[in-house]
N, C-alpha and C positions, 0 to 999 in steps of 0.2 A: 336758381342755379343756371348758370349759362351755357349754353352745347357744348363747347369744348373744353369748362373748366380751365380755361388758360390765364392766368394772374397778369394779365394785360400791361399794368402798371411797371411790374419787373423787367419790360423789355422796353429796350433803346429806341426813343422816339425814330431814330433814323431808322432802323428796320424793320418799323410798324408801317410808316410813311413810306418807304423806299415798297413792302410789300403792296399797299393800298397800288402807289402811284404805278408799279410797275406788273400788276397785276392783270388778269383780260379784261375786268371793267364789265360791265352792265349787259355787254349787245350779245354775251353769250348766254345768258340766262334770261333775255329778253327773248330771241331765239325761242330759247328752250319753251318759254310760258306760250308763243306762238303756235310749237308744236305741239302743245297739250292742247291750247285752243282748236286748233285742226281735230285732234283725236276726239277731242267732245263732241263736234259737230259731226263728225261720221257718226260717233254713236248712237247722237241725236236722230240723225237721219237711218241709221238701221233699227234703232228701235221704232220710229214710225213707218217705215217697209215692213215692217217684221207684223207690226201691231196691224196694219191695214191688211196683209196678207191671211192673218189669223181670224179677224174677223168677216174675214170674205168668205173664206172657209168655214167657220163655224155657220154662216146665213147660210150655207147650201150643203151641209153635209149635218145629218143627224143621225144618232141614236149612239147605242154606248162607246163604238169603236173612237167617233167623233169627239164627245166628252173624254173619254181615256186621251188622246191627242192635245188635247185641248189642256188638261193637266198637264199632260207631260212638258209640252211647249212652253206655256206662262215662265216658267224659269228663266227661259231664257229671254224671251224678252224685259222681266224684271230687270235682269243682270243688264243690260245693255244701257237700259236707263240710269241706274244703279252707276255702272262704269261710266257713264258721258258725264252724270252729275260730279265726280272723284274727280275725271278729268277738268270741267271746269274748275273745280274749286283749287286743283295744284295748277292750274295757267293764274288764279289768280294770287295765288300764295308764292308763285315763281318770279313771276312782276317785281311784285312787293319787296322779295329779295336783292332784286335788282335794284329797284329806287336807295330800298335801306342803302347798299354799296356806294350807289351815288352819296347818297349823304354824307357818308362815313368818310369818302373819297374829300368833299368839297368841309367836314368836320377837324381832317386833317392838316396839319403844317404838311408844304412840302418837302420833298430831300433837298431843294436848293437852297429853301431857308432853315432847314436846321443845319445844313452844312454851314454856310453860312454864320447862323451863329456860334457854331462850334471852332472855328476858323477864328472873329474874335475872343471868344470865353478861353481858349486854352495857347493866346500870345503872351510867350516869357517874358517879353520886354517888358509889358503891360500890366503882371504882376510887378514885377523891381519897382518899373515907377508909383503904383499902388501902392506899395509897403515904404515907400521913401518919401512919397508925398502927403499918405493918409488920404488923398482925396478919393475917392468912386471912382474907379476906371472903366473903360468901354468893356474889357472882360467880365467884370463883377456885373457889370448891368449886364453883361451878355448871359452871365450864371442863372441869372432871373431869368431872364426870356428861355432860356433853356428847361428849365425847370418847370416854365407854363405851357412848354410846348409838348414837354411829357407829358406834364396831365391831360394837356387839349388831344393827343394821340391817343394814351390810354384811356381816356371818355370815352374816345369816337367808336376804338374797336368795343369794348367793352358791350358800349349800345350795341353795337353791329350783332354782336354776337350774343345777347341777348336778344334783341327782336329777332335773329333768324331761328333760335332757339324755338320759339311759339311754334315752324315748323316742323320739329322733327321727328312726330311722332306719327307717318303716313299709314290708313288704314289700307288695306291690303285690297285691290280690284277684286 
């Protein structure tokens, strides 16, 4: 099943395309994977403060109060590793989302060539001569490409929207 359950195929190659081509694109979720990348490395780096600091403390501090301390703290240093590791792993699952986009983007017709074919496929003149001559008209062939172009749109979202899917189940920091 796919995250948004949307019947991709049911909608107008123009409006899948027009949303892909006119949409923010990749550099804001590129962005985004960057600022996760950041947040994992500070975490990285306060869980190794945190850990050197504890273990300095524990070499020169003994008996129960110390161990009582010593319990108490470990949590939080887990957690910190614990949240750098989350964080890398959504800078790398954010990325991902972005390239999918690219794909999906460069998977898609654009809006000037489905315009484009829609502009021949639906000229009046070009049916009459069709029905008068029997031969294949540039609209009838344009019918075809129009109808490839659906499917080449609702493949791409489809994918799109299935591979982001694999993301959407974040376990909680």
């Amino acid at each position: 099943m796919s995250y948004t359950g949307v019947n991709w195929a049911a909608l107008p190659a123009l409006k899948m395309s027009t949303d892909v081509y006119d949409g923010p694109g990749p550099g804001s979720t590129h962005e985004a994977a960057a600022a996760w990348r950041a947040l994992s490395a500070g975490l990285a780096e306060a869980h190794a403060e945190f850990t050197s600091v504890t273990q300095f403390a524990m070499g020169n501090w003994e008996g129960p109060a110390a161990e009582s301390a010593h319990v108490a703290l470990s949590p939080f240093g887990d957690w910190a590793a614990a949240a750098g590791a989350t964080a890398d792993r959504l800078s790398a699952e954010t990325d991902f989302q972005g390239e999918a986009y690219s794909a999906t983007k460069a998977a898609m017709p654009s809006p000037a060539e489905v315009v484009q074919v829609e502009a021949v496929k639906d000229n009046p003149v070009d049916k009459v001569v069709g029905l008068l001559t029997g031969v294949p008209t540039p609209g009838e062939v344009a019918e075809g490409v129009a109808a490839a172009q659906q499917a080449e749109a609702a493949m791409a979202m489809t994918t799109y929207d299935v591979t982001v899917s694999m993301f959407n189940s974040y376990e909680p920091f």
